[in-house]
C-alpha positions in Angstrom: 69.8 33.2 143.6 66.3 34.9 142.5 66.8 36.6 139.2 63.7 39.4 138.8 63.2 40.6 135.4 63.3 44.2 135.9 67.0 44.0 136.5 67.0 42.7 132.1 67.8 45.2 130.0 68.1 45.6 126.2 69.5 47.2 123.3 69.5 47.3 119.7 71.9 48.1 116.6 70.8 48.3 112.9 72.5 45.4 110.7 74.0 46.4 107.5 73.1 42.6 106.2 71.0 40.5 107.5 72.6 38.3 110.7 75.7 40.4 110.9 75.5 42.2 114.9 77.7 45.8 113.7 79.3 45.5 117.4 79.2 49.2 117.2 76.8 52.0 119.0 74.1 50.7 121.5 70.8 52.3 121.2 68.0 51.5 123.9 65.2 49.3 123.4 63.0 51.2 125.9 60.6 50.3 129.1 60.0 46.1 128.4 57.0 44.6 129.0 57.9 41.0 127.4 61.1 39.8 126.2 62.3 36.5 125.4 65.9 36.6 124.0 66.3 32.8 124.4 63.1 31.8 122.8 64.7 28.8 120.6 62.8 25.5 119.7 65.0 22.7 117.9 62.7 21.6 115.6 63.4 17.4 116.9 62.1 15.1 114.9 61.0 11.8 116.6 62.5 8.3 115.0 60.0 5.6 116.6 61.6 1.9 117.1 58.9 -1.2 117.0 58.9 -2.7 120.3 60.2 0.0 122.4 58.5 2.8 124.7 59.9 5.5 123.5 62.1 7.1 120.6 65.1 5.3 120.0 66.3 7.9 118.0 66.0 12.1 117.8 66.7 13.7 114.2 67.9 17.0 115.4 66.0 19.9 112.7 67.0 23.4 112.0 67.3 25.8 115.6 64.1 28.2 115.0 64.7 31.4 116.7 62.2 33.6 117.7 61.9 37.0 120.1 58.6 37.9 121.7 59.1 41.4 122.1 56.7 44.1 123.6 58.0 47.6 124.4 56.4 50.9 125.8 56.1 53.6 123.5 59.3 55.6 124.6 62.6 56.7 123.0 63.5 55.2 119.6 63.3 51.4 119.7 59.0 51.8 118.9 59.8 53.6 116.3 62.8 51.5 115.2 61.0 48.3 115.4 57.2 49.8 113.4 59.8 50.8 110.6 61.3 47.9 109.4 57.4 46.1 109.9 56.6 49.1 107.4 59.4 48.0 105.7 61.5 51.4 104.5 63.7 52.6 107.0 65.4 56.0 104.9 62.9 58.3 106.3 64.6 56.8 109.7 68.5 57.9 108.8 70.1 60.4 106.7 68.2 59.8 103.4 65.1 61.8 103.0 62.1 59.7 101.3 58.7 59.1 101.8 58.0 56.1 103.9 56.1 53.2 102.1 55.7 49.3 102.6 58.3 47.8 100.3 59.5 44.1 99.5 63.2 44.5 101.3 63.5 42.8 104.6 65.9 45.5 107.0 67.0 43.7 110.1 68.3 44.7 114.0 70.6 42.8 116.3 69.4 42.7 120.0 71.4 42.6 123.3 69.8 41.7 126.4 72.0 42.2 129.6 71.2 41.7 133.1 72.3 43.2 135.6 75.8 42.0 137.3 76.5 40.3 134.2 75.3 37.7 131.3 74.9 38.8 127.9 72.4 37.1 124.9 72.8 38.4 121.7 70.5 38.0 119.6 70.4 38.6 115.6 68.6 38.6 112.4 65.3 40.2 114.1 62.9 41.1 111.4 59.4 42.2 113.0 56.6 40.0 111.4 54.0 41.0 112.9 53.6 44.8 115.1 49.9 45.7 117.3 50.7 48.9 118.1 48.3 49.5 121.8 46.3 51.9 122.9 43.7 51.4 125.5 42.0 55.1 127.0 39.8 53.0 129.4 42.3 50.8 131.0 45.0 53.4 131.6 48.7 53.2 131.1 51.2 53.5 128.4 50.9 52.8 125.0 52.5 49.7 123.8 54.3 48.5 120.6 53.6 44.3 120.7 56.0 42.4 118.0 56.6 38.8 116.8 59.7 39.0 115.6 61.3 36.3 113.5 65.3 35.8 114.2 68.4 34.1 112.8 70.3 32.8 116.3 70.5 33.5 119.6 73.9 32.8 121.4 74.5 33.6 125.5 78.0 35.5 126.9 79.0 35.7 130.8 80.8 38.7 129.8 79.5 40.6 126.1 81.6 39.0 124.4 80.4 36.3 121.5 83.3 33.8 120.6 81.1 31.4 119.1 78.1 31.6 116.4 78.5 35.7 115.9 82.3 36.1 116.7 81.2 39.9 118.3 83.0 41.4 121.2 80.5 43.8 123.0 82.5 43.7 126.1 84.0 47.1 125.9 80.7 48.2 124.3 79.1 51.5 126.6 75.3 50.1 127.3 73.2 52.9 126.7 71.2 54.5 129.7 67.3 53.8 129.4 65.5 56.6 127.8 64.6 59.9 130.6 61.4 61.0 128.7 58.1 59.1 130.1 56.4 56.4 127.5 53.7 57.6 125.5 50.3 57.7 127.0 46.4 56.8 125.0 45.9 60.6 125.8 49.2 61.7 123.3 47.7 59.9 121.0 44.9 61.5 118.4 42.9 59.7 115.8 41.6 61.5 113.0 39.6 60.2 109.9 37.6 62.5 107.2 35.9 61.6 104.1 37.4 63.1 100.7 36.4 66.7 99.6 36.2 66.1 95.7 39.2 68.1 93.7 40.5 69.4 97.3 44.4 69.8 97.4 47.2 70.4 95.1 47.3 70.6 91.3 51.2 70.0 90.5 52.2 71.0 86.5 54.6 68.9 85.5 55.8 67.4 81.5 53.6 64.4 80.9 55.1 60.9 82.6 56.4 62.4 85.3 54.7 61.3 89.0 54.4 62.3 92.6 54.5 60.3 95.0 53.3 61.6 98.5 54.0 60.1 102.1 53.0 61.4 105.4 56.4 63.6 105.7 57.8 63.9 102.9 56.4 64.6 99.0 58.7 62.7 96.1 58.3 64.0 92.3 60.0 61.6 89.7 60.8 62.5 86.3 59.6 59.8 83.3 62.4 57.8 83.7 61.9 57.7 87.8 64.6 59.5 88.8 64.4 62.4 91.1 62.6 65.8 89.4 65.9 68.1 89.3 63.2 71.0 88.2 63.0 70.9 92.0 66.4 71.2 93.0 67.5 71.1 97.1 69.0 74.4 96.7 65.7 75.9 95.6 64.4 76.0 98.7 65.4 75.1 102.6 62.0 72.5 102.4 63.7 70.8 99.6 65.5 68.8 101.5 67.2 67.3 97.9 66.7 66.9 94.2 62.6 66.7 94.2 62.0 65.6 97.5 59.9 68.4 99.8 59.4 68.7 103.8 55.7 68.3 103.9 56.3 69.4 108.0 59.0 72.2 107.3 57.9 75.4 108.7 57.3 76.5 105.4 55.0 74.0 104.0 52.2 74.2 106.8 49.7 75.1 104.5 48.9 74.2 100.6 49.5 77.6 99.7 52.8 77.5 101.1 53.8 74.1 99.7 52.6 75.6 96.2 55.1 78.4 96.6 57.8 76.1 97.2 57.3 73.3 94.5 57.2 76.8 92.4 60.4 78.1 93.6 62.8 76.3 91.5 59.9 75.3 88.1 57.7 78.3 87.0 53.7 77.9 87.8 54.6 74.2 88.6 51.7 74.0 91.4 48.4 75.6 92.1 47.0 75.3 95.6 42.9 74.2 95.8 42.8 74.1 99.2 45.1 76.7 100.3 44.9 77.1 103.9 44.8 73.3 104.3 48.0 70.8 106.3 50.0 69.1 103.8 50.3 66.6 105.8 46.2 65.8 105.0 47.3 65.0 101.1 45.9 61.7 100.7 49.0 59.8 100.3 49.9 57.6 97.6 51.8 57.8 93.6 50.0 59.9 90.8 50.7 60.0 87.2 51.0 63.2 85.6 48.9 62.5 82.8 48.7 65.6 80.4 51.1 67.4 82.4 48.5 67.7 85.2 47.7 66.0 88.7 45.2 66.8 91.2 46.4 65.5 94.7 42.5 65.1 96.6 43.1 66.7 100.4 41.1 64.9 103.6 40.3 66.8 106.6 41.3 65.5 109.7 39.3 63.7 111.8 45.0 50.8 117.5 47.3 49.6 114.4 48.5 45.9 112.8 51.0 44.9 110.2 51.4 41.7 109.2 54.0 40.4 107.0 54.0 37.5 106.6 57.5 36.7 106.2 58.4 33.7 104.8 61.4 31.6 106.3 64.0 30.2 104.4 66.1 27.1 106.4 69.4 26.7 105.7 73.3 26.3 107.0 75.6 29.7 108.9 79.1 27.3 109.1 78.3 23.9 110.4 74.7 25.9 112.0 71.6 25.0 110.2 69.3 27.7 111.1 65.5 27.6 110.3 65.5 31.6 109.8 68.7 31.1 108.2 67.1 34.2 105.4 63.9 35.8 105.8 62.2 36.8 102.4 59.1 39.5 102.9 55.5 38.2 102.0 52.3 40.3 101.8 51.9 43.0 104.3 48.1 43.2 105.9 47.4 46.7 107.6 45.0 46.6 109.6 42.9 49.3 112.6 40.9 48.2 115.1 38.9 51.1 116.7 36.7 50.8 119.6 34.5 54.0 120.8 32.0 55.1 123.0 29.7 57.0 120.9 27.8 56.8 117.6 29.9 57.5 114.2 27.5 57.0 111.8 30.5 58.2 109.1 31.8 54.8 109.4 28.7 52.8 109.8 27.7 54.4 105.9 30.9 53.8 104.8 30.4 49.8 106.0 26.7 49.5 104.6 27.5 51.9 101.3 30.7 50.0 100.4 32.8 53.3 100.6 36.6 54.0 102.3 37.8 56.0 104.2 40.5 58.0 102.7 42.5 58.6 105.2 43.3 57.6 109.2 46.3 59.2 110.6 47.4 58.4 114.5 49.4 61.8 115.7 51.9 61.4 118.5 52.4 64.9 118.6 56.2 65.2 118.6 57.2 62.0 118.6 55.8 61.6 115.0 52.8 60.2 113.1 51.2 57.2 111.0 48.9 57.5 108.0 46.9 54.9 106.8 45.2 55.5 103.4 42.0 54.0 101.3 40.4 52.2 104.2 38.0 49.6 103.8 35.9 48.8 107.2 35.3 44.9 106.9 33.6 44.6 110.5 31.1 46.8 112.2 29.1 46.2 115.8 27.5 47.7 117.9 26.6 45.4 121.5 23.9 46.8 123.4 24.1 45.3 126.9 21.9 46.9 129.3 23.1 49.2 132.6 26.2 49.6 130.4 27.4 52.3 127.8 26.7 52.4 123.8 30.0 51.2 121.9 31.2 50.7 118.7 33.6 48.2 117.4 35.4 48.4 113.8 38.1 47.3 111.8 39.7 48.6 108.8 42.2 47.6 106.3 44.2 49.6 104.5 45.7 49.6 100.6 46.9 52.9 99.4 45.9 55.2 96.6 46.4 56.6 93.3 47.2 55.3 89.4 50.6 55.0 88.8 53.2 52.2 89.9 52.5 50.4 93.8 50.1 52.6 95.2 49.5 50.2 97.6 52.5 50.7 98.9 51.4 53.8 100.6 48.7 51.8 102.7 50.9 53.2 105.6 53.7 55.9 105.7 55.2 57.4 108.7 56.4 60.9 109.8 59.5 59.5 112.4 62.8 60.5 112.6 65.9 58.6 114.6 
């Protein structure tokens, strides 16, 4: 029988703890462009004997599991896969926070079916590294590329897992693949900006107390780092609880009306400096309030890599020894690559004057948006090949901004919702 891999499927669930498949609600992985569920190497380890041709012996090593996974840019496993690389995923469920790199590792279990049958479940899949795609010359969707580390992958004729994971899918409803088209290069706008110097919001708060600001939602903590409860969530409808605001609520589109609510619950608490200006622009990152004062600078507005660098840690599941038996979380690189066809001599300064760029943010229009703050471009050219068209080819990493606590954090933050 020929097998064709458009009739392969998958699905994803989100683990409570890492290598534990819920068995619960199927969500859809999306369009597939490469998908290996049974990528797993068994690490053999070759004992030689003098004399003989070949190996007398094999030590059999930890199973390393690993899931080569590349989706279009459609329903909610894009989304669901770039969240965990960032590495919160509240912003994503019913907790409202600002979306920052962190140091906890949040894992997904993955179902692959094809069609008339066979099952591979796969779990423990952290996303090491993500190259979000986006090519306007070439043409079609963009994509969402991962490496994706994974605990162990086991193979059911019917959904349900009797051996390693003990999960019954069986009687599980696979979802139906997402109606809405993938994203196209043309949904997606890039915008970058220099600062404008004391542009944005002054917040008034008791000395101690910080803001921190992500690309949907705005976080003020009180000295201890608690919540601010001088912004309470019944205050306001954009307070969507105890000092945490809805920088995209339909009334915070502007500074001005931001100001209005941050004042709504704490008397002359905000002042707006650049009043008719998006919220979502605030250059994102944690601020002290130092002498009860903080000036939050505002860009104007104007494809993506995360690297982890998650380190494996071998060890035994049962009688199993697994080589991704945890994953711990290492240094996250963000990265842009940006190729276009015309001259931006903004960037080219900022490479030869040893400036950043404040802000990048990638807008998906409804579907969400990324922002990538305090970039430094490390690589500029320019090739110049005759008959053909001027283009210019840069990369930029990211690191965050502001003075209090991990600024750094907020290299990236994203405005998504599942």
């Amino acid at each position: 029988m020929v097998k064709i891999t458009q009739n392969v499927e998958a699905a994803y669930e989100v683990e409570t703890s890492y290598g534990n498949p819920p068995d619960s609600t199927l969500l859809h992985l999306g369009l597939l462009d490469t998908f290996d569920p049974r990528a797993v190497e068994m690490n053999i380890a070759p004992i030689p004997s003098i004399g003989q041709s070949t190996d007398a012996f094999h030590a059999r090593g930890p199973i390393n599991v690993s899931l080569p996974l590349k989706v279009a840019c459609q329903g909610t496993g894009w989304k669901a896969l770039l969240g965990r690389a960032i590495g919160v995923t509240t912003e994503f469920g019913s907790t409202k926070t600002p979306s920052k790199l962190t140091s906890s590792v949040d894992s997904l279990s993955v179902l692959a079916k094809e069609t008339g049958g066979a099952f591979t479940l796969v779990g423990g899949v952290v996303p090491n590294e993500v190259t979000l795609e986006a090519d306007y010359t070439a043409g079609g969707f963009i994509t969402l590329d991962t490496v994706c580390t994974a605990q162990f992958s086991e193979d059911s004729s019917d959904g349900n897992f009797t051996e390693f994971y003990g999960d019954d899918y069986s009687n599980n409803a696979f979802p139906a693949a997402p109606t809405a088209d993938p994203l196209l290069p043309t949904d997606l706008t890039v915008s970058f900006s220099a600062a404008t110097a004391a542009d944005g919001i002054r917040i008034d708060r008791p000395d101690g107390h910080s803001v921190e600001i992500g690309e949907k939602y705005m976080k003020i903590l009180d000295t201890a780092g608690n919540a601010d409860s001088g912004y309470a969530s019944g205050d306001h409808d954009a307070i969507v609880s105890d000092g945490v605001i809805d920088l995209d609520h339909t009334d915070t589109e502007t500074i001005t009306e931001l100001t209005a609510v941050l004042n709504a619950g704490v008397t002359s608490s905000a002042t707006a400096v650049a009043g008719s200006a998006d919220p979502q622009n605030l250059l994102k990152g944690i601020y002290k309030m130092v002498g009860s004062d903080v000036t939050i600078p505002l860009v104007k507005t104007v494809a993506l890599k995360i690297a982890n660098n998650n380190t494996s840690i071998p060890g035994k599941t049962g009688t199993t020894w697994l080589q991704n038996n945890k994953i711990s979380r290492g240094k996250a690189d963000v990265t842009l690559d940006i190729t276009t066809t015309a001259e931006n001599e903004q960037i080219y300064n900022a490479y030869v004057d040893k400036t950043t760029l404040p802000l990048v943010r990638l807008d998906f229009g409804t579907e969400g948006s990324i922002a990538l703050t305090n970039g430094t471009v490390t690589a500029f050219s320019r090739p110049l090949t005759p008959g053909g068209e001027i283009t210019e080819t840069f990369t930029i990493k990211f690191r965050g901004n502001g003075d209090f606590s991990n600024y750094s954090a907020y290299a990236i933050s994203a405005d998504m919702t599942l």
